[in-house]
Backbone as a chain_set.jsonl record, in Angstrom:
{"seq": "XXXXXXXXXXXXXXXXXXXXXXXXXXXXXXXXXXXXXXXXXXXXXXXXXXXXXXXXXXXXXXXXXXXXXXXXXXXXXX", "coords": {"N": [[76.864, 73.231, 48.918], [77.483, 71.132, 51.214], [79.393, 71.435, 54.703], [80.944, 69.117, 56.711], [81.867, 67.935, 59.316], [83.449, 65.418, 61.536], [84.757, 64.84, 64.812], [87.094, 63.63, 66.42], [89.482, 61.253, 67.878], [90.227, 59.261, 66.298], [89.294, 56.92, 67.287], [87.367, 53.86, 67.388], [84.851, 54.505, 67.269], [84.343, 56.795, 66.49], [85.336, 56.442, 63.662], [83.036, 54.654, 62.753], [81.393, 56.828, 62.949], [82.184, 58.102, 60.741], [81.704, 56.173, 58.668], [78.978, 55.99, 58.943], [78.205, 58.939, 58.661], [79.147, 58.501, 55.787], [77.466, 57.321, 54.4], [75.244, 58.221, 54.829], [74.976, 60.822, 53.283], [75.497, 59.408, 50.801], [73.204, 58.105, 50.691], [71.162, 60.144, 50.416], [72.269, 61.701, 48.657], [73.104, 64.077, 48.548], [75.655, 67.0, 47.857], [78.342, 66.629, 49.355], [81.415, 68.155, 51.485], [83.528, 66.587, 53.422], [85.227, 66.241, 56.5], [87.417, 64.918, 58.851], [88.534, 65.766, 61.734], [91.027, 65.137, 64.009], [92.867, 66.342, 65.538], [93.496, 67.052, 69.272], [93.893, 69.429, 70.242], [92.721, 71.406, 68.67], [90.321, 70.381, 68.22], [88.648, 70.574, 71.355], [89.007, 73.718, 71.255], [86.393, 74.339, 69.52], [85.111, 73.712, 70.949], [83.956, 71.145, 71.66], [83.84, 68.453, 74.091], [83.228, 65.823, 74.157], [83.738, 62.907, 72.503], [82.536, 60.568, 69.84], [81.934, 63.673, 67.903], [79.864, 65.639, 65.748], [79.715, 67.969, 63.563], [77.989, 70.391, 61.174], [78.332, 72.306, 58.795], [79.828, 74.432, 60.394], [78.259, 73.95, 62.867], [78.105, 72.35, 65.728], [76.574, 69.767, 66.038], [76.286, 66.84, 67.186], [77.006, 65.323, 70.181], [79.313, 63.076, 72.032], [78.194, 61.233, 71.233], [76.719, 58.256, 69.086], [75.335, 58.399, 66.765], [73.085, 56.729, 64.198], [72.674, 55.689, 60.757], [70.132, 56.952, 60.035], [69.563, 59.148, 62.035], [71.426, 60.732, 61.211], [70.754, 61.494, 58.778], [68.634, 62.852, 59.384], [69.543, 65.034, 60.848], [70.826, 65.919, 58.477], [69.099, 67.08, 56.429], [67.308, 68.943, 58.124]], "CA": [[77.545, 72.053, 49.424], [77.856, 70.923, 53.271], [80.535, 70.958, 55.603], [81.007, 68.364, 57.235], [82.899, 67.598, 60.46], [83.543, 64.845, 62.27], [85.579, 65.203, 65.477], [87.434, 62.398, 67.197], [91.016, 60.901, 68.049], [90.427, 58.083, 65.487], [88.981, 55.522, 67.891], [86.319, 52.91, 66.606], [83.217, 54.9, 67.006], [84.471, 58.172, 65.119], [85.878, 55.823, 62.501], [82.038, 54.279, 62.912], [80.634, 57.814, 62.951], [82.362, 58.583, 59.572], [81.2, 55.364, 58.005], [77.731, 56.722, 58.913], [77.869, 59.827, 57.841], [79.117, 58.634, 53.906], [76.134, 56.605, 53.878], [73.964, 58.732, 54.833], [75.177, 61.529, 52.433], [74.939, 58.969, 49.642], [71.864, 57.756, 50.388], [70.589, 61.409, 50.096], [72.685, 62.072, 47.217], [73.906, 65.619, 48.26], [77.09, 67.44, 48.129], [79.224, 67.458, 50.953], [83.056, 67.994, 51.72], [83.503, 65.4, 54.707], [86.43, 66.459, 56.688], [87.997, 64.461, 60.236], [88.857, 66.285, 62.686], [91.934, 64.433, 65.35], [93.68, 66.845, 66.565], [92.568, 67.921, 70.036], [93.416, 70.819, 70.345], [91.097, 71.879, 67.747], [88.738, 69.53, 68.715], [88.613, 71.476, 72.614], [88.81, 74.787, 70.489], [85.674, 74.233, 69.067], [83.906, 73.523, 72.119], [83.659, 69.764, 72.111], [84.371, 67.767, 74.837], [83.191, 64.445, 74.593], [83.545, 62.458, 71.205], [82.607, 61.086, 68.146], [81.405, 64.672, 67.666], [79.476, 66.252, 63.953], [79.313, 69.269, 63.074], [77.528, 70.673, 60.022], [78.186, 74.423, 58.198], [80.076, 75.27, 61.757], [77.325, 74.33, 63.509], [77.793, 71.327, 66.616], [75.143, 69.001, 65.827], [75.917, 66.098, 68.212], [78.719, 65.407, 70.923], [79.42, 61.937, 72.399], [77.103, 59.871, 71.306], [77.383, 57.191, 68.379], [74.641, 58.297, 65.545], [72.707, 55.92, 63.136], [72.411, 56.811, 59.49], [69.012, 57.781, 59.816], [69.649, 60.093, 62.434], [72.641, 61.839, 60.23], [70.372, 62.386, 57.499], [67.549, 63.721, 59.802], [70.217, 66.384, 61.072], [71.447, 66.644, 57.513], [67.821, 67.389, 56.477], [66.942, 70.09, 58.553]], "C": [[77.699, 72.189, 50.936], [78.695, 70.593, 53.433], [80.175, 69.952, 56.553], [81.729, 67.673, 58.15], [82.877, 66.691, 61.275], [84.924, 64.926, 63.073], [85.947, 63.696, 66.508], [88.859, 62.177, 66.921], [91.334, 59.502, 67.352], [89.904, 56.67, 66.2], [87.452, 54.584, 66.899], [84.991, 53.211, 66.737], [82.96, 56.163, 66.156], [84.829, 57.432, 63.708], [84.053, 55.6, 61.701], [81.167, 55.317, 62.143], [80.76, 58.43, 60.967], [81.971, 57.955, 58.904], [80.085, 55.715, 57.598], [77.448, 57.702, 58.302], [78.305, 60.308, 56.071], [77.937, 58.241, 53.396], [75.245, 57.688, 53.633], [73.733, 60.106, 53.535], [75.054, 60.827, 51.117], [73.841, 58.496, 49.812], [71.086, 59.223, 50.454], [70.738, 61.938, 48.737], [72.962, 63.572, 47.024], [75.32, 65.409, 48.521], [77.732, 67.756, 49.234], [80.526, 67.385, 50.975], [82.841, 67.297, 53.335], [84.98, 65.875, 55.225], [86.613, 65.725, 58.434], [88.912, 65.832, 60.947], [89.804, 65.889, 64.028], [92.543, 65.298, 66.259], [93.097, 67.484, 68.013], [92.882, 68.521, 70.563], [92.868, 71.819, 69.553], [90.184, 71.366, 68.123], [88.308, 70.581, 70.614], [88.362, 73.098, 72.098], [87.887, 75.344, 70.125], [84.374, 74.051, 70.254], [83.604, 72.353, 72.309], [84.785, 68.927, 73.187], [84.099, 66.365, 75.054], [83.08, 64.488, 72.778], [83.071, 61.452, 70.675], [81.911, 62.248, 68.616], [80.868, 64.74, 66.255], [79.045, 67.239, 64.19], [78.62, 69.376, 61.315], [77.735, 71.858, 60.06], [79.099, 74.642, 59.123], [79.413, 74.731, 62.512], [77.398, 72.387, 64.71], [76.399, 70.498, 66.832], [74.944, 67.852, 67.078], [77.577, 66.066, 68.793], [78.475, 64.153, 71.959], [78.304, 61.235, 72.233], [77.065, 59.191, 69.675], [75.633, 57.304, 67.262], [74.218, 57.058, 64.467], [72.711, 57.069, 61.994], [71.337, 57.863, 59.822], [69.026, 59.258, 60.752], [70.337, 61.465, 61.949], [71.606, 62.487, 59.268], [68.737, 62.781, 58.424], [67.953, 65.099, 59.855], [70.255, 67.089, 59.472], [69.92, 67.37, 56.537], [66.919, 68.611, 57.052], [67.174, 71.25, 58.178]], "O": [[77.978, 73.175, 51.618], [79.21, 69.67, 52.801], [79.1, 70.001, 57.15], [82.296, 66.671, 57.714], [82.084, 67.015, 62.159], [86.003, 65.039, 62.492], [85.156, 62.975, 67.116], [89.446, 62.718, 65.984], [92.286, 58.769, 67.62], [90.095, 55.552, 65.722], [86.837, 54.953, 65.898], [84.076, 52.448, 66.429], [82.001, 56.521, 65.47], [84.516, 58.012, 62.669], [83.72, 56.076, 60.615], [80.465, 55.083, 61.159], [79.902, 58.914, 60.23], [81.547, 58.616, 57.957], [79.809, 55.847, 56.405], [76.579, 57.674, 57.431], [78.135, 61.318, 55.388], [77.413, 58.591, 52.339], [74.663, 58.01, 52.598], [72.655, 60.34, 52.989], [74.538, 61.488, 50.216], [73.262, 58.421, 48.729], [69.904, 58.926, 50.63], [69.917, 62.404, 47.948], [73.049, 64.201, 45.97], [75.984, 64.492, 49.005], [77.735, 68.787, 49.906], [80.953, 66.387, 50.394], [81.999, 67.641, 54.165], [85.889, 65.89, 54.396], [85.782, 66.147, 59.238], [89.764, 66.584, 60.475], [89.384, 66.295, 65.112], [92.724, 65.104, 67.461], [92.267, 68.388, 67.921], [92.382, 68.566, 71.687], [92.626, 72.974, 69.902], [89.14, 71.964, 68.383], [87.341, 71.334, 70.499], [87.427, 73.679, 72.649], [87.882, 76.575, 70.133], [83.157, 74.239, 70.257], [82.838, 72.229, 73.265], [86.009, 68.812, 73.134], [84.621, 65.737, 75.975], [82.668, 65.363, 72.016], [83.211, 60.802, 71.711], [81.254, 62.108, 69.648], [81.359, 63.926, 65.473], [78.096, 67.489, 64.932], [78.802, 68.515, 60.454], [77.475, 72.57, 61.03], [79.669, 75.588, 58.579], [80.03, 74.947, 63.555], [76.743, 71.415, 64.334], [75.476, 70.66, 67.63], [73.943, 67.793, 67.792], [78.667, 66.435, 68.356], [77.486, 64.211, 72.689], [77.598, 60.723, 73.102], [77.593, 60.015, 68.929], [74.934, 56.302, 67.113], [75.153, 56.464, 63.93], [72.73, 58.3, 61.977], [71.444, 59.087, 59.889], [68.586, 60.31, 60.288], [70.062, 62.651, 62.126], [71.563, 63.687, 58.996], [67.748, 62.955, 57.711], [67.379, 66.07, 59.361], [69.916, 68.235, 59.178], [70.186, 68.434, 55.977], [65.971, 69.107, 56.443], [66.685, 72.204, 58.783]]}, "num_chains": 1, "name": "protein.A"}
């Protein structure tokens, strides 16, 4: 199963970003735990500084910039 992190202070493109990345996990049809991320000082913690952020496993996949599905499930794909 994948972790799944999205990092943001709740504004309308992390909200966006999370929309994206249910889709894209159901249109794949794997297992993932999906977890938000607001607080920032975790979010800074982690090493991100600009947001929506995603992480996968641990692993900083993208950082300010506003993902399509397809792109989610390219990352999630790899």
């Amino acid at each position: 199963m994948k972790k799944i992190e999205i990092f943001g202070s709740g504004c309308r493109k992390c909200k966006r970003l999370e929309k994206e990345v249910r889709t894209a996990v159901n249109e794949l049809g794997i297992q993932a735990e999906i977890e938000k991320v607001e607080d920032i000082e975790e979010i800074t913690a982690r090493g991100v500084m600009m947001t929506p952020a995603l992480a996968i496993d641990g692993e900083i996949k993208s950082s300010g910039k506003m993902l399509s599905t397809r792109e989610i499930k390219e990352i999630l794909q790899s």
